[in-house]
C-alpha positions in Angstrom: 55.9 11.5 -13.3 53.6 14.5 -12.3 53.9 15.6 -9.0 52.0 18.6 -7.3 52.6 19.7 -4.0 49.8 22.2 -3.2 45.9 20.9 -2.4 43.3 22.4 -5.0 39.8 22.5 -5.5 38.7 22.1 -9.1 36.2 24.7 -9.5 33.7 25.6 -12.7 33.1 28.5 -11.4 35.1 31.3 -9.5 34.5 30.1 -6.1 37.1 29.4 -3.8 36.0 30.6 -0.5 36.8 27.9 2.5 35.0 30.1 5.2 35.2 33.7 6.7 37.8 32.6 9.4 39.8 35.1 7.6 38.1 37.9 7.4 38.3 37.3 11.3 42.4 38.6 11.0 41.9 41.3 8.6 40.5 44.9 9.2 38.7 45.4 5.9 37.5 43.4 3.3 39.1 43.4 -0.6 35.7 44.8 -2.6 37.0 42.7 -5.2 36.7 39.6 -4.0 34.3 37.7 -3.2 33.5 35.6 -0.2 30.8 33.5 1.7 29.3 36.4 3.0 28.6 38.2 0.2 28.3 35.2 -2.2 25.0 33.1 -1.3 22.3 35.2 -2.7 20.0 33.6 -4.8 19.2 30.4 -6.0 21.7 30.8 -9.1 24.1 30.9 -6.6 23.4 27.8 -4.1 23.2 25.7 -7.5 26.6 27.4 -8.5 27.7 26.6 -4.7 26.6 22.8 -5.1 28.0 22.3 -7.8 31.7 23.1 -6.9 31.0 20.8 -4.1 31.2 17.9 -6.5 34.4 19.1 -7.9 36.4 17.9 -5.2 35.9 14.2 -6.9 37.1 15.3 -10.0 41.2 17.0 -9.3 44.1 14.2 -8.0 43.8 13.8 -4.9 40.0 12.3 -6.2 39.0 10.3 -8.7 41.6 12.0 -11.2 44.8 9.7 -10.2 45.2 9.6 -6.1 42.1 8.0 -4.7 41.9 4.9 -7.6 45.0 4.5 -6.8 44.8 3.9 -2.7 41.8 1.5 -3.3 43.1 -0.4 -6.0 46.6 -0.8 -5.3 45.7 -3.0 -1.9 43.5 -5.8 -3.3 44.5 -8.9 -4.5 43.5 -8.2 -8.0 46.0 -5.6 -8.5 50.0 -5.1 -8.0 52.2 -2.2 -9.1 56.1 -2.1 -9.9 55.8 1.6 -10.1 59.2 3.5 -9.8 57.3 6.4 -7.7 57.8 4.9 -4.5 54.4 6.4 -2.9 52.5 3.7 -5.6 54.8 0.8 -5.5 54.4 0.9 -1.5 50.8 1.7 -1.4 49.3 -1.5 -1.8 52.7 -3.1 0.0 51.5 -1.6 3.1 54.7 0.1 3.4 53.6 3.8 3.3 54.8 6.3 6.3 53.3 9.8 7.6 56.5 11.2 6.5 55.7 11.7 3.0 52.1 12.1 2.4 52.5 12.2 -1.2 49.2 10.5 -3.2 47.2 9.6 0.5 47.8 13.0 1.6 46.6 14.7 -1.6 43.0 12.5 -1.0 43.0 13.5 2.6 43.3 17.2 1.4 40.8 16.8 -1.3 37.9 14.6 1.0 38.2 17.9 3.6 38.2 20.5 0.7 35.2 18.2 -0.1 33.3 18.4 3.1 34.1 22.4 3.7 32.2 22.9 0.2 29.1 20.8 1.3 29.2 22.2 4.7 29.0 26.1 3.0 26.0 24.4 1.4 24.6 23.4 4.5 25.0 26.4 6.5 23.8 28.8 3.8 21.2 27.8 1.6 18.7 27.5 4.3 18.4 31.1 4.5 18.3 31.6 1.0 14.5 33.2 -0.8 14.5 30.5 -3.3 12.0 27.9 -5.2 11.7 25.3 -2.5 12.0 22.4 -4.3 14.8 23.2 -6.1 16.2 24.2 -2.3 15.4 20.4 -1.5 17.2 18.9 -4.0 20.6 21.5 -3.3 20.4 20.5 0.5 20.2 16.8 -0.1 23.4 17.1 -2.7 25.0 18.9 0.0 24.4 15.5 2.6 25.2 13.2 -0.1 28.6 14.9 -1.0 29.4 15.8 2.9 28.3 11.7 3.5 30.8 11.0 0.1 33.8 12.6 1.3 33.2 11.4 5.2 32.9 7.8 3.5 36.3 7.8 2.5 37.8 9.6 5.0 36.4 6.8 7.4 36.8 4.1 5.5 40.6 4.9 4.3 42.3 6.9 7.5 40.1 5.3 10.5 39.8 7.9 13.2 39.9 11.4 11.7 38.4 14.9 12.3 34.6 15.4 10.9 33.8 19.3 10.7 29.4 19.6 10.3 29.8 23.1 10.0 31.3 25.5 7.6 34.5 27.8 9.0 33.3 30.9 10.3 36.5 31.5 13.2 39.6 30.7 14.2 38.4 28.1 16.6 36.4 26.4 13.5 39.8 25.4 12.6 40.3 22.8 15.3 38.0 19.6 15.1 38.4 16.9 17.5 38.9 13.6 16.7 36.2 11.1 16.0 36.4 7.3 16.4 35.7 5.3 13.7 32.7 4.0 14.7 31.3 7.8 15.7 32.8 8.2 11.9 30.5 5.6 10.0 27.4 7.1 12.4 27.8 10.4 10.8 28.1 8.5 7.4 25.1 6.8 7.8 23.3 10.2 9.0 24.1 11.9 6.3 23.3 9.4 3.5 20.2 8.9 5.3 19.2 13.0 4.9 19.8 12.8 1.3 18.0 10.0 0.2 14.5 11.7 2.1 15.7 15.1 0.0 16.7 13.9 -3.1 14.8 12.8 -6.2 15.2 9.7 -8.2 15.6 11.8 -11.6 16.5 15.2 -12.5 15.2 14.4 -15.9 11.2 15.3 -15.0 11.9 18.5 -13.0 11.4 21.8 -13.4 13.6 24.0 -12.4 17.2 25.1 -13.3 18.4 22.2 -13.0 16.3 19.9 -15.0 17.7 17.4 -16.6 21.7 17.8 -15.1 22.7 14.6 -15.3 25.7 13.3 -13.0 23.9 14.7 -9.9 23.8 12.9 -6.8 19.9 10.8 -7.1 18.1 8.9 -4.5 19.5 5.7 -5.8 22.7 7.0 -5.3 22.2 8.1 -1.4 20.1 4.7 -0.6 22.9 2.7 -2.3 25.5 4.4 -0.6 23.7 3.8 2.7 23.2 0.7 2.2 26.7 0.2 1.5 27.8 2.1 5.0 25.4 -0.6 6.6 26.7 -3.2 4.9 30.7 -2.1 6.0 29.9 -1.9 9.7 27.8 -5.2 9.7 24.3 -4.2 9.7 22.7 -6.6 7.2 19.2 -6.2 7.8 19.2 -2.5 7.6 21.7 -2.9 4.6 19.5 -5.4 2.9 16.6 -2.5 3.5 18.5 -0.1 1.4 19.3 -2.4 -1.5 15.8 -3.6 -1.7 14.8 0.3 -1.7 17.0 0.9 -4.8 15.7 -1.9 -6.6 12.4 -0.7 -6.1 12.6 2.7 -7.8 12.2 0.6 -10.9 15.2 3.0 -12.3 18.6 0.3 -12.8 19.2 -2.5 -14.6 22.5 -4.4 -16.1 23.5 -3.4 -19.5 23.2 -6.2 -21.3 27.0 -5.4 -22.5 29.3 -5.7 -19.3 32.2 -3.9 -21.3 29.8 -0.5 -21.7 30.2 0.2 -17.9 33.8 1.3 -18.7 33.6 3.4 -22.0 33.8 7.2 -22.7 30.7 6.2 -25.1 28.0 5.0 -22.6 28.3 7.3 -19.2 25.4 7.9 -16.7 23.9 4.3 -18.2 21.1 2.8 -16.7 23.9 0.6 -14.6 25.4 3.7 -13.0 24.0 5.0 -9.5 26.9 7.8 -9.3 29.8 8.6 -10.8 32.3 11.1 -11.1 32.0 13.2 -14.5 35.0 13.6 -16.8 35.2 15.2 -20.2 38.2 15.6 -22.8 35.8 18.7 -24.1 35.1 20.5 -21.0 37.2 24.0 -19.6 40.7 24.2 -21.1 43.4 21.6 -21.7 45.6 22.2 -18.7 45.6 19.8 -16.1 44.4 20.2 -12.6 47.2 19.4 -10.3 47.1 21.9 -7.8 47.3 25.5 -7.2 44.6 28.4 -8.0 41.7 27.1 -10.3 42.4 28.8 -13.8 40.3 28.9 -16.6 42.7 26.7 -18.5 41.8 24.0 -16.1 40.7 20.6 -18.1 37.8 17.9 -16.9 39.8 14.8 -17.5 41.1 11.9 -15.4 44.9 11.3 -15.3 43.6 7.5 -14.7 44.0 5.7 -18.2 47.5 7.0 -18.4 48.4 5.9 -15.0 47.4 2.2 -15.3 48.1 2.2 -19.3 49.8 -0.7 -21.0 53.7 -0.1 -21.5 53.9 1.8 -24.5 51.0 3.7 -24.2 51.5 5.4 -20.2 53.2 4.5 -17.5 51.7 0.8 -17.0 51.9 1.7 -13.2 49.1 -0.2 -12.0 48.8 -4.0 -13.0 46.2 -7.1 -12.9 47.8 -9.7 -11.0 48.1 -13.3 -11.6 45.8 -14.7 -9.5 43.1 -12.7 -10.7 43.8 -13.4 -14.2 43.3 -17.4 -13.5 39.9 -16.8 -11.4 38.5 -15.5 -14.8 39.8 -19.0 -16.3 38.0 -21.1 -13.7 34.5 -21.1 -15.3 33.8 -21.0 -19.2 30.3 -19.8 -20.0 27.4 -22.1 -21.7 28.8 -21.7 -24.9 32.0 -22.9 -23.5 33.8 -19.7 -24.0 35.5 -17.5 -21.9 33.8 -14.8 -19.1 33.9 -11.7 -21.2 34.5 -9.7 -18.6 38.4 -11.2 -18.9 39.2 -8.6 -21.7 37.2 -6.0 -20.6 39.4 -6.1 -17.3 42.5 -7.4 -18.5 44.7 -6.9 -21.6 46.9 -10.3 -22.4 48.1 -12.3 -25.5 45.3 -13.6 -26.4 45.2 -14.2 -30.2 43.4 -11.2 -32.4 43.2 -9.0 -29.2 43.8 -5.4 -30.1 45.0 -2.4 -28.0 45.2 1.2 -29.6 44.8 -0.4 -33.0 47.9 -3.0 -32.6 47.6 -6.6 -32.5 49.5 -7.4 -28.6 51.4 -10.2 -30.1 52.8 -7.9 -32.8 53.2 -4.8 -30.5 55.3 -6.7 -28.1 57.1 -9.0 -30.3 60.8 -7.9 -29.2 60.4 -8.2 -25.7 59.1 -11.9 -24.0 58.2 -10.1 -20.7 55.8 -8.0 -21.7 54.8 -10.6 -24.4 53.5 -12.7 -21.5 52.8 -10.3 -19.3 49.2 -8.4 -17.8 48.0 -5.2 -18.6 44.9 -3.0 -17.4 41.8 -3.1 -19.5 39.1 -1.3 -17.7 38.6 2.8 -18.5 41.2 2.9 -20.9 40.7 4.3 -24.4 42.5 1.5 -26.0 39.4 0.6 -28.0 38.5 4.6 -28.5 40.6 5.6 -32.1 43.2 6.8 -29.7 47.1 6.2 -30.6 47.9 6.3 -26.9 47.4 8.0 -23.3 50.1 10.0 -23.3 48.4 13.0 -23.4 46.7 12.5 -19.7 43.5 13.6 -20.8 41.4 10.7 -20.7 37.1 11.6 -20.8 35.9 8.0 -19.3 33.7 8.9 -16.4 34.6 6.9 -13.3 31.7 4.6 -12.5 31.7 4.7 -8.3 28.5 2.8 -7.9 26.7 -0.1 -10.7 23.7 -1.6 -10.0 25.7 -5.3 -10.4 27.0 -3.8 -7.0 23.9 -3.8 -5.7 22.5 -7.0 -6.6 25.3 -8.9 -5.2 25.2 -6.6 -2.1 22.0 -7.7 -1.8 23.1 -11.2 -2.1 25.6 -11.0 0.2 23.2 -9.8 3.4 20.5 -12.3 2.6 23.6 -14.7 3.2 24.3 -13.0 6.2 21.1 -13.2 7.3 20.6 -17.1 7.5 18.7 -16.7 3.6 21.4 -18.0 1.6 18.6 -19.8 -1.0 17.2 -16.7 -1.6 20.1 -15.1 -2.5 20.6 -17.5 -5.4 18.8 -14.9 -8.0 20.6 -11.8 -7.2 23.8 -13.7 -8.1 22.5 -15.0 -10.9 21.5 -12.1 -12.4 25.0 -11.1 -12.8 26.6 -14.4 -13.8 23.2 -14.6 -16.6 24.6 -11.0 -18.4 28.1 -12.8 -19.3 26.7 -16.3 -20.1 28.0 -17.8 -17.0 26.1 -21.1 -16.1 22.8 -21.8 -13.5 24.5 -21.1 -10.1 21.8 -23.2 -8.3 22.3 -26.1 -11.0 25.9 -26.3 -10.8 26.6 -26.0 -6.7 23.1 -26.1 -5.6 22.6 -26.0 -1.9 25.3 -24.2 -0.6 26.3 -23.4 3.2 26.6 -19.9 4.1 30.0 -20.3 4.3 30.5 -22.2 1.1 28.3 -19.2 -0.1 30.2 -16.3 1.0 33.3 -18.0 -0.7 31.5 -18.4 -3.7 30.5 -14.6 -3.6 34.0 -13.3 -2.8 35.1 -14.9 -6.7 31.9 -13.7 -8.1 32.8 -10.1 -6.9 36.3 -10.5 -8.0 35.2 -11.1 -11.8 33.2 -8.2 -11.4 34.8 -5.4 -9.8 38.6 -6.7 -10.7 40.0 -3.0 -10.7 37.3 -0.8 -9.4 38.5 -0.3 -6.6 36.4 -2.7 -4.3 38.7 -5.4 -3.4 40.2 -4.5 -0.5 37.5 -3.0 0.7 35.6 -6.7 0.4 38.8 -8.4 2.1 38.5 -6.2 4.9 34.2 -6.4 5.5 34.7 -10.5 5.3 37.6 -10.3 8.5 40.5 -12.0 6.5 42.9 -10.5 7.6 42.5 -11.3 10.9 42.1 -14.9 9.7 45.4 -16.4 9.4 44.6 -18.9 6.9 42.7 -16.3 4.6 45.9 -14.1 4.7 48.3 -16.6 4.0 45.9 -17.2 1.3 46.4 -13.2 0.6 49.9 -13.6 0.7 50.2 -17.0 -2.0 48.1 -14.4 -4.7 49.6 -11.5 -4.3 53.1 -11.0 -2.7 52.3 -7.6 -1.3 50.5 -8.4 1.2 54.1 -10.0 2.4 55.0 -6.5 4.5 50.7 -6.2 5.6 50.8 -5.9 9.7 47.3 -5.3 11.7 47.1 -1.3 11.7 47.8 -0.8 8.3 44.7 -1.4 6.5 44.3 2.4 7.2 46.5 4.6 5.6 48.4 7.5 7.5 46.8 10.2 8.9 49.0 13.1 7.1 51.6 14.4 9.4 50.6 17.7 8.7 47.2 17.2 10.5 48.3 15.8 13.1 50.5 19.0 13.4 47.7 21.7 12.8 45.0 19.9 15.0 46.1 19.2 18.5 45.0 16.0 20.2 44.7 14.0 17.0 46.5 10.3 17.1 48.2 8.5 14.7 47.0 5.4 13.4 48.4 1.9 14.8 51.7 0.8 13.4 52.8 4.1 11.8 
């Protein structure tokens, strides 16, 4: 397995400056190097700036390998037997500040994240530039710093949250914020870029017309939504949601398997995602260290939760999840689709990287009757295997299916439960699934929210919401719902209140004074 030990910034460009702080120690400056003082100039480079802001989503400790892993690993739809300890006790709750190996690499890579966006912010404004093109940079720059606070919030609880760029020594010290002064500064920031961004890039003009993959208005407004939504607020959430089904922009894809494909990225389904590409820079992968030009674009993801055969098969549906998909058949009395586009099984005929299953694990019962991952592998691609690590499949972080049942879920929340109906429906409608209102018309709001909690499963099985969902509906401080947890999947065996956070690294707590641990580390 592929370890690096060193935080990194992916950048397409050659920009890695992380402030002036220093300059500050030093009584001269290299002439050959270039820094944030001598770098933001001119509008080439605030768009050059921006950009490498993004990139902090694309190298491991993002959407590469680290951060799929943390989210995925602790819902119920997922279980790994991974011999890297650091995976297999991820989602067992069983992680310790000791090692900060795969968490700590995320916490490194969110910050790097945040500095970028924060160079943005405290530079750009001062730049002569086309104005409108200025707009759209400085509402990136909130969406990206709002990104990277999301999951620092959301995953480690109570952490540091720098607003400003590093310009001293003292710039190095941020005090702690408490969760709920976290999600504030989420919501702030999402709310900044969706006034300053634009719901297209393909109508501009400018230098960067027509870039797709950068951060829209229905990206910020379903984002905020979403930060509503996780602290409670369903009227202001249900706002948001409404907002980005107003642009008139999203839709399903009529093919629920397309969402997960090399072949049809930056759909009309996707808000955001994070861009990955087998052709782009070199064929090195970005572990850590200095960016080099030999650096790749591709996400070590496919290989990581690959079949056994094809990669390490250290990620795995469970059970549980595979029988929820068996619950309903569609009107045509067939199986939800979304079954083999999530989960790879002996079912007779299916095929993964050109072999039949039954034929390719013939010799070995176990893995004959046992679950694979479907979703963003390249097992339907021409490809012999992942064993490479270079897989292109972008990583889809927002769908507008999301949305709708978002939607759903506040008008629930909100007493409206009949009116929420449709927006459920819409979703069950793209994979044949049966007349929700005919079939259990009339439902409570708690019969409802039950009801929504499977729906969501069969959706977002391995994308990285389930735990996420667990944790906004409270069960696990419900001791039935956690005994329920703990019947499905058996990792949530060793779960104890305090951990739904991970650790905060020991190394921060070392370098920034005053901050605390989390509960139960």
């Amino acid at each position: 397995m592929k370890r690096h030990t060193k935080y990194s910034l992916l950048a397409a460009f050659a920009l890695l400056f992380t402030g002036s702080a220093c300059q500050d120690q030093l009584e001269q400056v290299n002439p050959n190097q270039q820094t944030s003082a001598t770098f933001w100039q001119n509008q080439d480079d605030a768009l050059k700036g921006i950009t490498a802001a993004y990139l902090s989503l694309a190298i491991d400790g993002g959407y590469m390998r680290s951060t799929n892993l943390m989210l995925d690993t602790r819902g119920d739809d997922a279980r790994s037997n991974s011999p890297w300890d650091q995976m297999y006790n991820s989602g067992r709750f069983a992680l310790n500040a000791g090692n900060d190996a795969i968490y700590g690499w995320a916490f490194g890579a969110y910050y790097e994240g945040v500095s970028k966006a924060n160079q943005v912010l405290d530079n750009v404004p001062d730049i002569e530039m086309d104005e409108a093109l200025k707009t759209r940079i400085m509402g990136q720059a909130y969406f990206l710093r709002g990104l990277y606070f999301y999951h620092l919030v959301n995953l480690f609880g109570s952490v540091p949250l720098p607003l400003t760029s590093i310009k001293s020594k003292e710039d190095f010290t941020v005090k702690q914020s408490t969760n709920a002064e976290g999600w504030a500064l989420v919501i702030a920031d999402f709310k900044k870029a969706a006034e300053l961004l634009p719901v297209t890039y393909s109508n501009l003009t400018g230098i960067d017309q027509g870039q797709t993959g950068r951060a829209t208005k229905g990206a910020a407004l379903g984002f905020l939504g979403k930060a509503y939504l996780f602290t409670r607020q369903y009227q202001e959430a249900a706002n948001q949601f409404k907002a980005v089904m107003d642009l008139g922009v999203y839709d399903l894809m009529s093919n629920y398997h397309d969402n997960f494909t090399a072949r049809f990225e930056n759909n009309r389904e996707s808000l955001f995602e994070v861009q990955f590409d087998r052709e782009a820079g070199g064929t090195d992968l970005n572990w850590g260290g200095e960016p080099i030009a030999s650096w790749g674009r591709t996400s070590a993801r496919a290989i990581t939760y690959a079949p056994r055969g094809f990669g390490w098969t250290d990620v795995q549906p469970t059970r549980s999840a595979f029988n929820d998909f068996l619950k309903e058949k569609t009107v045509k009395g067939e199986d939800d689709p979304r079954l083999v586009s999530t989960i790879l099984y002996n079912k007779p005929g299916l095929k993964l990287y050109g072999i039949e299953f039954s034929v390719k694990y013939a010799g070995n019962q176990q893995d004959l009757n046992d679950l694979f991952v479907a979703k963003y592998q390249n097992h339907d691609s021409g490809q012999k295997d992942e064993f490479d690590w270079r897989s292109g499949i972008n990583e889809r972080l927002l769908r507008y299916s999301d949305i709708l049942l978002m939607y759903a879920e506040c008008l629930n929340e909100l007493g409206q439960t009949s009116a929420a109906y449709p927006f459920v429906q819409r979703v069950r409608s793209r994979v044949g699934l049966p007349d929700l209102a005919t079939i259990k018309p009339g439902m409570s709001k708690e019969q409802f929210r039950e009801q929504l909690a499977h729906e969501r499963l069969l959706e977002f099985s391995l994308e990285g919401h389930r735990f996420d969902d667990i944790r906004r509906w409270g069960w696990l401080e419900n001791p039935a719902k956690l005994a329920e947890l703990r019947q499905r999947d058996p990792e949530f065996a060793t779960y104890k209140p305090g951990r739904e956070y991970f650790p905060i690294p020991q190394r921060e707590i070392d370098n920034n004074p005053g901050t605390v641990q989390n509960s139960s580390y």
